[in-house]
C-alpha positions in Angstrom: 0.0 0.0 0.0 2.9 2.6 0.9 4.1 1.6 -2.3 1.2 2.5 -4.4 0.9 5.6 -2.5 4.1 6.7 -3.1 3.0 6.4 -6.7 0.3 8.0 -6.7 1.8 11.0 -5.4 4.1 11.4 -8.1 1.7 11.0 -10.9 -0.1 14.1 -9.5 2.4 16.3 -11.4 1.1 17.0 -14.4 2.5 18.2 -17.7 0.3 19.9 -21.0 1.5 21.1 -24.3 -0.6 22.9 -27.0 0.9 24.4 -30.7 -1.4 27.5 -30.6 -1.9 29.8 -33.6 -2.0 28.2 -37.7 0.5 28.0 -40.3 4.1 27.9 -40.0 4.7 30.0 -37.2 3.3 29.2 -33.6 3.8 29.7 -30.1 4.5 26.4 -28.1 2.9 26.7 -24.4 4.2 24.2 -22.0 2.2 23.7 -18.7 3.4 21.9 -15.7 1.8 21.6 -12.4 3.3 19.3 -9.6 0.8 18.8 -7.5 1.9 17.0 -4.1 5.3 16.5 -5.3 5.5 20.2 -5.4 5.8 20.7 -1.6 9.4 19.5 -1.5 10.2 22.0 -4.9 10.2 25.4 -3.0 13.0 27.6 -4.5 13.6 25.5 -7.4 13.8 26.4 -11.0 11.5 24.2 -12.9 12.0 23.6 -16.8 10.5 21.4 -19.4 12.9 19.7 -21.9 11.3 18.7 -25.3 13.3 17.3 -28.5 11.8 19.0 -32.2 11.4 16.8 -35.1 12.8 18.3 -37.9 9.8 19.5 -39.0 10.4 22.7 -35.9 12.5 25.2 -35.4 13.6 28.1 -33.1 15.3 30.8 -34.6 18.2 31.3 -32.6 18.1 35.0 -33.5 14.4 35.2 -32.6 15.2 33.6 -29.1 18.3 35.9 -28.6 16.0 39.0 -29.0 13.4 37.4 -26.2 15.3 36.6 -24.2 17.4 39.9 -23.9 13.7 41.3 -23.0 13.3 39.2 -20.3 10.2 37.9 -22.3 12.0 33.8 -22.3 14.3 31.9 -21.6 15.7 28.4 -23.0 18.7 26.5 -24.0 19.0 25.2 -27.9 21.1 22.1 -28.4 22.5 22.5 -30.9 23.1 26.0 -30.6 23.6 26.8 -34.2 20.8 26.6 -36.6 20.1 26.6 -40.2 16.7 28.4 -40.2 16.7 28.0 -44.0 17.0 24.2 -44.0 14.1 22.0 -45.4 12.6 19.7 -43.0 14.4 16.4 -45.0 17.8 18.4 -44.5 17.1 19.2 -40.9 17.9 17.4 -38.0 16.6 17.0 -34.6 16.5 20.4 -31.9 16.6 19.6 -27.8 15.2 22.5 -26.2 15.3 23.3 -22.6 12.7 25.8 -21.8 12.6 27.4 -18.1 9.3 27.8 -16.9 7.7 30.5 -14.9 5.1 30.3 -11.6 1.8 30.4 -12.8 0.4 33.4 -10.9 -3.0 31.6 -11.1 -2.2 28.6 -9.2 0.7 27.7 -6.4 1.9 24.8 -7.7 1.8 25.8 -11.9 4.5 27.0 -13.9 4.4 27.8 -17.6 6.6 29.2 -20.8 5.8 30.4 -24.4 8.4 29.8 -26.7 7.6 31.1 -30.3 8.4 27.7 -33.1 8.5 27.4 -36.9 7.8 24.3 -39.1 10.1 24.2 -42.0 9.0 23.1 -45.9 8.5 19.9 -46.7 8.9 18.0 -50.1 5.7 18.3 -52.1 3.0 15.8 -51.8 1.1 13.9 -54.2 -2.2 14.3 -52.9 -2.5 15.9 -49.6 -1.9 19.4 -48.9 -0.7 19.4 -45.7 2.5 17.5 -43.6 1.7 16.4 -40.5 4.8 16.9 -38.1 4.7 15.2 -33.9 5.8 16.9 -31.2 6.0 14.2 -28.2 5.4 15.8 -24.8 8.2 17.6 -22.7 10.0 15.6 -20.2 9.6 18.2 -16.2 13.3 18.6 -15.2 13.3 20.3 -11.7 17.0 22.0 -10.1 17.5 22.9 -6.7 20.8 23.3 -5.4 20.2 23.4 -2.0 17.4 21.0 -1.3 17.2 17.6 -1.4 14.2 15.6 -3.5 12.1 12.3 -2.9 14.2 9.8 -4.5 10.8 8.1 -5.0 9.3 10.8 -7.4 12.6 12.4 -8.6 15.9 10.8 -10.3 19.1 12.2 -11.8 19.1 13.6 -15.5 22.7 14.5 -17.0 21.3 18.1 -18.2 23.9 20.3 -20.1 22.7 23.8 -18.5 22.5 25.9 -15.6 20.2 26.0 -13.1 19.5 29.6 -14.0 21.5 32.5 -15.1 22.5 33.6 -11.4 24.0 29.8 -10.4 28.1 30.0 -12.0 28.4 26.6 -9.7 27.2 23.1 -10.9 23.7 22.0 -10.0 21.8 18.8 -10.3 19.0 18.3 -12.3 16.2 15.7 -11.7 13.2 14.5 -13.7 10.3 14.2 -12.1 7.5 11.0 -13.0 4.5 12.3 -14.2 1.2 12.1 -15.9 0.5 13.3 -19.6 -2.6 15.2 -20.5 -1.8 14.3 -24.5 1.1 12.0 -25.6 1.9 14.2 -28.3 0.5 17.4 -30.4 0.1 17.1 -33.8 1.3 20.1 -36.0 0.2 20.7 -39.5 2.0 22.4 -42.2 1.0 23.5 -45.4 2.8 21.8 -48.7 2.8 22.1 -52.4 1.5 19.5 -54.8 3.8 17.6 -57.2 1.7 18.5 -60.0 1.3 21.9 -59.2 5.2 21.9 -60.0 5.0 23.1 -63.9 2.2 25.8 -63.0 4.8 27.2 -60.2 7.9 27.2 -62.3 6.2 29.1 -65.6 4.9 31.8 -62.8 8.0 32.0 -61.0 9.9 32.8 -64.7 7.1 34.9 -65.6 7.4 37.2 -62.1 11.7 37.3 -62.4 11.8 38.8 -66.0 9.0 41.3 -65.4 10.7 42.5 -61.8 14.2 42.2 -63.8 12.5 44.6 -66.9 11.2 47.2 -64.6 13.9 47.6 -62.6 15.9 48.0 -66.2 13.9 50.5 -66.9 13.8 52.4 -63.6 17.3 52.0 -63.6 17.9 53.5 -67.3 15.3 55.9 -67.1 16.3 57.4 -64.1 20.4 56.3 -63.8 23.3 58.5 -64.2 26.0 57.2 -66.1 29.6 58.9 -66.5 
């Protein structure tokens, strides 16, 4: 029985991930909430670690610019990004995304971190890709306090607890329960036999932009 209680204390934390907004840019919203396990995670910086398919993104630039508003904060692994890279020539992103108290509840934390899907080869009948995001896995770092082994166990975490800790800290995942196994994200694709149509428009669009600016440029150039 002590056991199964012991369980059923850990799977009270609870972790929920939604893709919000359409298209190719959205917002990834992570929500954690730790329910009895929380009590022993006072002073602790709380983070939710997620691998991207291919099929996602963060611009590091994007990120940079949030962060130095104090608006995120997360750790890309790797670091260095080709934001221009089709999903088949991508490769897969760890994020580490620290989380915030959720002023609406003692126990929730939550982050926003803004995502991209990439373009995918065209299709040959469907217009859309669908790209899966499994859920986050709830790391938790505190440096001075000491965690239920039962609920918490070491993870080998390349990042600081938090910008103000220089020292090394120890990170532990935390068991928990998942509102959705996965989010589903949809991205938008050409059709392979739309390809002919695209390439006579394309031509079409480059010599009439080349022509006018021709002609701006000898109408209204000054040559020597």
């Amino acid at each position: 029985c002590a056991v199964l209680d012991v369980q059923a204390a850990c799977q009270d934390a609870t972790v929920m991930q939604e893709l919000l907004k359409e298209g190719f840019h959205r917002d990834l919203l992570v929500r954690v909430e730790l329910g009895a396990v929380g009590e022993h995670a006072g002073g602790c910086t709380v983070a939710a670690r997620t691998r991207l398919p291919p099929g996602i993104y963060v611009d590091p630039y994007e990120l940079a610019s949030l962060q130095q508003h104090n608006l995120t904060k997360a750790v890309l692994i790797p670091d260095v990004i080709d934001v221009e890279a089709p999903e088949y020539l991508a490769t897969n992103l760890l994020v580490l995304l620290y989380m915030e108290p959720d002023p609406g509840c003692s126990r929730c934390f939550r982050a926003a971190l803004p995502v991209h899907g990439r373009y995918h080869r065209p299709a040959e009948e469907s217009e859309e890709a669908l790209v899966v995001l499994k859920s986050p896995e709830v790391l938790v770092c505190c440096c001075d306090n000491r965690l239920s082994a039962e609920c918490w166990k070491p993870a080998e975490v390349e990042a600081p607890c938090s910008g103000k800790n220089v020292g090394p800290c120890q990170w532990y995942s935390i068991t928990h329960k998942l509102a959705y196994e996965e989010s589903t994200l949809q991205v938008p694709v050409g059709l392979r036999q739309h390809s002919s149509l695209v390439c006579v428009v394309t031509l079409l669009a480059t010599v009439l932009c080349s022509s006018l600016i021709l002609a701006a440029v000898c109408k209204y150039g000054h040559f020597s």
